[in-house]
Every structure is written in C-alpha cells, then in structure tokens.
N, C-alpha and C positions, 0 to 999 in steps of 0.2 A: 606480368606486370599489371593484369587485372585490379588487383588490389588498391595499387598505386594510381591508379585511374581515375577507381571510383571515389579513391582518397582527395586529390586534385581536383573533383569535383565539390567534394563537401568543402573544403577548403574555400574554393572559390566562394561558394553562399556565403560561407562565416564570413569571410570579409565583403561581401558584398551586404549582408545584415548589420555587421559594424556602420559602414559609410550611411547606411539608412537611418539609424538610429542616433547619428551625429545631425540627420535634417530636421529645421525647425517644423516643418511639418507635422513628420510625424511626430517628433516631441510634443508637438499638441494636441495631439490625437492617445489618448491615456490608454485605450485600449490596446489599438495597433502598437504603442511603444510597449508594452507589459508582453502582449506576446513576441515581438523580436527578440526582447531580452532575454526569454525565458530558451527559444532558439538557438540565442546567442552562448548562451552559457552554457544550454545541451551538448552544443558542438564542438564547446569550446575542448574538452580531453580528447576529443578523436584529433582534433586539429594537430594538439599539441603531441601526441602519437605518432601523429605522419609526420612532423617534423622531425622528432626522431630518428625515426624507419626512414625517413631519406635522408639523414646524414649518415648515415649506419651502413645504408646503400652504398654511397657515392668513397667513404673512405675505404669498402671492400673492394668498389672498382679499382680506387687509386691501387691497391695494394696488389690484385689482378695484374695492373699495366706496369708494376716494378718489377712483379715475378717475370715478366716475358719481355719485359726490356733489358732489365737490371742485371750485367754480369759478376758483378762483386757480391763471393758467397754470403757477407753478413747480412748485406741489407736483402738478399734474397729471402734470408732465415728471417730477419724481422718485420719483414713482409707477412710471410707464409704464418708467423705466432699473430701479425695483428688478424688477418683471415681469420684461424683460427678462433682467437677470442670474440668477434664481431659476429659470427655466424649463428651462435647459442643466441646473442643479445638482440640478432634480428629475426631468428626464430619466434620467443618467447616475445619480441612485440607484435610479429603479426598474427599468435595465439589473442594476444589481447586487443589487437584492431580488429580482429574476428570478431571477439565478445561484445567489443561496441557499439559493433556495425549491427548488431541485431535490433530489428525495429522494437525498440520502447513505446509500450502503451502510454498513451500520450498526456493519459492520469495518473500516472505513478508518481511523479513528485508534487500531487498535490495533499494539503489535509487529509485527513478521513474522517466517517464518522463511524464510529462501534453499535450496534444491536444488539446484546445480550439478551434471551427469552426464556425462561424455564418451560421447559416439554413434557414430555411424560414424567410421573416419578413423582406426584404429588410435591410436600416438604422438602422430600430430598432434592428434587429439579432445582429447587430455586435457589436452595442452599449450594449449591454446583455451581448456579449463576453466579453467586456471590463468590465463590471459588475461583472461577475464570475470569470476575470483572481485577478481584487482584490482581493474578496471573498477570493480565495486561497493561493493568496500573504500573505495577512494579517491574514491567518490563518498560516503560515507556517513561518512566523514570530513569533508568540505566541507558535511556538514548536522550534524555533530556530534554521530553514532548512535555508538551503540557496537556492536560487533560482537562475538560470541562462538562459534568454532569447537563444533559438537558432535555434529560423525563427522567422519571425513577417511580417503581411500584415493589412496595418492600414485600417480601413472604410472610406469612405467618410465623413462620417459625424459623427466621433470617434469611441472608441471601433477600434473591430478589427474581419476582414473578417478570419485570421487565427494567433493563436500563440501556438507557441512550445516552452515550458519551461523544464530545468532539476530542479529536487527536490532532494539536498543533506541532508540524514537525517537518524537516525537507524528507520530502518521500517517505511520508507516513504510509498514505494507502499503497504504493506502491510495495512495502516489505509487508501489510497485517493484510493486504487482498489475499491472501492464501490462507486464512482463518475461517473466512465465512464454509457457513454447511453446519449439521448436526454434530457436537461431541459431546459422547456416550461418558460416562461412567459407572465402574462398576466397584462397589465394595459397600460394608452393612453399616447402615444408616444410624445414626445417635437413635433414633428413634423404635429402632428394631431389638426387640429383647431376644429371640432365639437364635441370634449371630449368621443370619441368613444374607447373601449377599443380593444386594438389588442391584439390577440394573436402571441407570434414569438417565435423560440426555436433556439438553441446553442445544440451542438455536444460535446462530452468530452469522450476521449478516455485517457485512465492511462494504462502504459506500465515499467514493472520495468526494472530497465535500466542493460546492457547487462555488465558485467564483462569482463577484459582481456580473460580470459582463458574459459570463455561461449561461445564463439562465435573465431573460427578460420579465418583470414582475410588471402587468397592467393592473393599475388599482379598480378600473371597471370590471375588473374579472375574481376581485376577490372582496370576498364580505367578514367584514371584520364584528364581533360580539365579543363585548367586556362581560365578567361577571365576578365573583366575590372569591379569593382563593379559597378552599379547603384544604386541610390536612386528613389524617388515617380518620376513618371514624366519620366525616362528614362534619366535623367540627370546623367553625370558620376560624380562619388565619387569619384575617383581618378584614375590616370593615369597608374598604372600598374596594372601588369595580377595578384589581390592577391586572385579573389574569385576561388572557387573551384567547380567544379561539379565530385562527381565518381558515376561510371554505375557500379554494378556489375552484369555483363555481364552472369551467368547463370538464374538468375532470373528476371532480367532486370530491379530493383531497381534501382531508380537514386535518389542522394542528392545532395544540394549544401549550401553551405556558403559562405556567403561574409560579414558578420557582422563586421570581425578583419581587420584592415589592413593588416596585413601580413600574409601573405601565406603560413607560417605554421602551423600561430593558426589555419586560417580557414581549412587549412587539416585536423589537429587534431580533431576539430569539425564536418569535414564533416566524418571522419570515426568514431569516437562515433557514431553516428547516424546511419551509414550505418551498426554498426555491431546490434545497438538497434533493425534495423528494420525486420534485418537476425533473430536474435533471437527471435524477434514476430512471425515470420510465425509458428515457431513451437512452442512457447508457446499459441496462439488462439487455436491450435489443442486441448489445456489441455483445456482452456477457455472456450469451445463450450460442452466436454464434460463435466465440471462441469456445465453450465448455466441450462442443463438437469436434474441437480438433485438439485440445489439449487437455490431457488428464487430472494436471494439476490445479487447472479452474473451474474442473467438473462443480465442486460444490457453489463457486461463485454464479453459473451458469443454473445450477438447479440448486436451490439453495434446502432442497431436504434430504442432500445427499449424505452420508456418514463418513465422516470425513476422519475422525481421528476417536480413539479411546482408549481412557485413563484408566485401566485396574490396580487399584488399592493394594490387595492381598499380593500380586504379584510384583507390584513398584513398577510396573511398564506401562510405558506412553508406547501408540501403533497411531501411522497414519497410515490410513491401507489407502492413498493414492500411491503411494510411492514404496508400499510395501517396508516403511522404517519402522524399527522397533528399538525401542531405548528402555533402558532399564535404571532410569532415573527422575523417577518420578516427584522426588520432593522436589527437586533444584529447579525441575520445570513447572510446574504448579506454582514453584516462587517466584515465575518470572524470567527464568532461564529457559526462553523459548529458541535464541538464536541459530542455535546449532537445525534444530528444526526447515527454521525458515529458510537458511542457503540453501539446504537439501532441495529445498523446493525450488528455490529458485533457481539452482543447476540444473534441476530435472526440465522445468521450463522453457530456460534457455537451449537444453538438448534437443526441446521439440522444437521448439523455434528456428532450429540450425536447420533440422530437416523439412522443414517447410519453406525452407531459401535452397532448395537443392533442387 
C-alpha cells in the first residue's frame, strides 16, 4: 500500500493548495496565486487517479469479503467475475500513477523559445535551417501553437544563417526540449553539379521562455540605445530611432530588436528576450547536470552534441540518442515529428523510473 500512501499524501496538498488559493491573501498576492494554481492543476490528474485506484480498491475488498462470507453459489460467482474484471483496471491505473508520479521538470509546461543556426555547410547549412524552421512551423501548427519570429538573418542563397522564434503553447518546451543539439544532413546540394553528396548540419537550441516573476529586470543594470532599423544591404527601413539594443551591464548580455516599427513593441521584445536569456544562464546549470544522468538530454546539456540526421538518398531520419531510425523522411521534414518525440519521452521517462529505484 506504498502507492496509496504517497498518493493520500499528494492528495492531501492538492486540497490544501485549493483552501489557499480561496484566501484573500493570497489572491492578492499575483505571484504566489499563479504559482498555486499552476500546482493545483499539476496535481490535479494524479489526484483524480487515486480516486479512482481507491474505489477500484475498496469494491475488490467488498467482493474479497462476499467470497468468504457469502454461501449462495451465484453471488459467490458474481463476486469472483467482479474481481476478475477490477484487477486489469487497477493494474493498468497504477501503471499510470507510476507514470505521474515521476518528477516533472518544473519547465515543461511552459512556452519555449526556438534557435535555429546554420553550421557547417556553407549555402547548404542555412538552406537546412530553413528546412527545419518549417519542420517546426508546421508542426506547431498541428498542435495549435502559435509562433512568433524575433530575430531572423536570411542566407544567401535561402534558408537562414540564424532565426529565433517564440512557441506559444501548454507544454511547448516541455515536448520540443528534446530537439536542441546538432542535426546533420546529408544528400547533394541544388548547388552541386557532379551529384556528390554533402554533408552539413544546423544547431537548435530550445529554451523555455522566462515568466514575469522568474526573472527580476533592475532598470539600473541595463542600458538601453535606440538607433535607426536597417534591412539586407544596410539599407534604412525607416527614419526613426525605433530599434532597440539593451546591455545588461553585470553580465554583459546584449539584445536588440528592430522587427516593429515602433519603439515600444521593439522594447517589449527586446526585454522578453533579455530576461529569456538571464534565465538560461541558470537553467543550463540544471541542463548540464541532468545531460549527466540522462541520454536523452545529452544534446540539451551540451548543446554540440549530434543529435539526429536526415539522409536524403536514403529517406531516413536517425536519432542516435536513442538509436531510432525511420525511414520516413518526407512526412517528417513536413512536420510529422511526433512519433519521434514520444520515443523520447518514453525513453526518458525509463530513465527517470530508474533513478527513483
């Protein structure tokens, strides 16, 4: 009855996170209420699991205390079928209060943001990029994120030398954190006439995006400078001071935006970003120490690890964390990554089990 223990424990908090969150207190207190809530709702399927699993319990006892009281063969036999059927159904929940119970990274249901980089590979790299920011486009489409471009550096010859996307979505970073690291591809280039195949690879860093109250901004610690947008070429976009660069001067992180015309979207944009980036330095610290115990966040932890690659000629996608190979490479390029991503996250979760052992 371990199970049940620790279940009537979590139980207990969720309703004691409920009664909190009914106090005008902390209702007034914006912070402390956003995270009970977010608590409250984490816990709220296990809860409702263990209610379940102890009704599921208690009508197997009842049915127990008929077989060994009850002398009348029918309701003996309609006992012994209810057993029967109850036993699969309270198996199969507490496989799945297993799976709950496993500690969730505590960024997983927030935003993310995307870093696409072209890497080696000249033209081709960035063209790659431009391959993979669809990839994710259109996958993040099919979960009904929204996407928000905010930096973009085009290639020469398409694709893209760097873009930076936000991903609005419940538990975005939590399913794309298993993208970041190097992926490779291999097959011959528009650009290549003797049909030789090149290898070139793309960079992808996922970072879950920084809350108000995660990240503390002092305006004495950052210096802010306007200047004039440009486009490709050094050509001015427009005539006033709208884009933005801020320094935060103890770290010596520098952003900028010039995407908006006006000068406060782009502020607004350039401090999302600058509190995103404050927040990363000390989430990589968590990053590096899981990459250590788990294979499947090696690339997140080190992020120039080779993570996955696409060959053309053969039509196969490899992620050689987890040694998968699919031989479906158009449907995934389009967007059809999912089947990818559970593999991962079962493989994860497998480690996870055995680190609670």
């Amino acid at each position: 009855m371990e199970i049940a223990n620790k279940l009537e424990v979590i139980k207990n908090r969720w309703e004691e996170i409920s009664e909190q969150m009914n106090d005008p207190d902390v209702m007034a207190d914006m912070k402390r209420f956003v995270k009970l809530n977010k608590d409250y709702k984490e816990l709220e399927p296990l809860v409702s699991a263990y209610k379940a699993y102890k009704s599921i319990i208690l009508n197997i006892q009842s049915a127990k205390e008929i077989l060994g009281t009850e002398k009348d063969a029918d309701f003996r036999e309609m006992a012994k079928e209810e057993i029967d059927q109850l036993i699969p159904k309270m198996e199969a929940l507490e496989e799945r209060i297993r799976m709950l119970l496993i500690p969730k990274d505590p960024q997983d249901s927030k935003n993310a943001i995307m870093e696409i980089r072209a890497g080696t590979g000249g033209d081709e790299a960035s063209i790659f990029a431009g391959d993979l920011y669809r990839m994710y486009q259109k996958f993040c489409e099919s979960k009904n994120w929204k996407t928000d471009i905010t930096r973009i550096n085009e290639g020469t010859a398409g694709g893209y030398k760097e873009i930076v996307f936000s991903i609005t979505g419940v538990g975005a970073y939590g399913i794309l954190k298993f993208e970041s690291g190097v992926h490779r591809v291999q097959r011959v280039p528009k650009t290549e006439t003797q049909g030789r195949i090149h290898t070139s690879a793309a960079s992808i860093v996922v970072l879950p995006e920084a809350e108000d109250f995660d990240v503390e901004l002092n305006d004495k610690d950052i210096r802010r400078d306007t200047y004039c947008s440009s486009g490709p070429g050094g050509q001015s976009v427009n005539t006033t001071y709208s884009a933005i660069r801020l320094t935060h001067i103890p770290t010596g992180i520098v952003v900028t935006c010039q995407d908006e015309k006006s000068q406060l979207k782009n502020l607004a944009k350039a401090t999302k970003e600058l509190r995103n980036r404050l927040y990363d330095l000390e989430y990589t610290k968590y990053l590096e120490e899981m990459s250590g115990k788990r294979k499947t966040m090696v690339s997140t932890g080190d992020r120039s690890a080779k993570i996955r690659t696409y060959n053309w000629p053969q039509g196969r996608v490899t992620d050689h964390r987890i040694n998968l190979t699919l031989y479906n490479l158009p449907t995934i390029i389009d967007g059809d990554i999912e089947d990818i991503i559970e593999k991962l996250q079962m493989a994860e979760n497998a480690e996870k089990l055995k680190e609670d052992v």
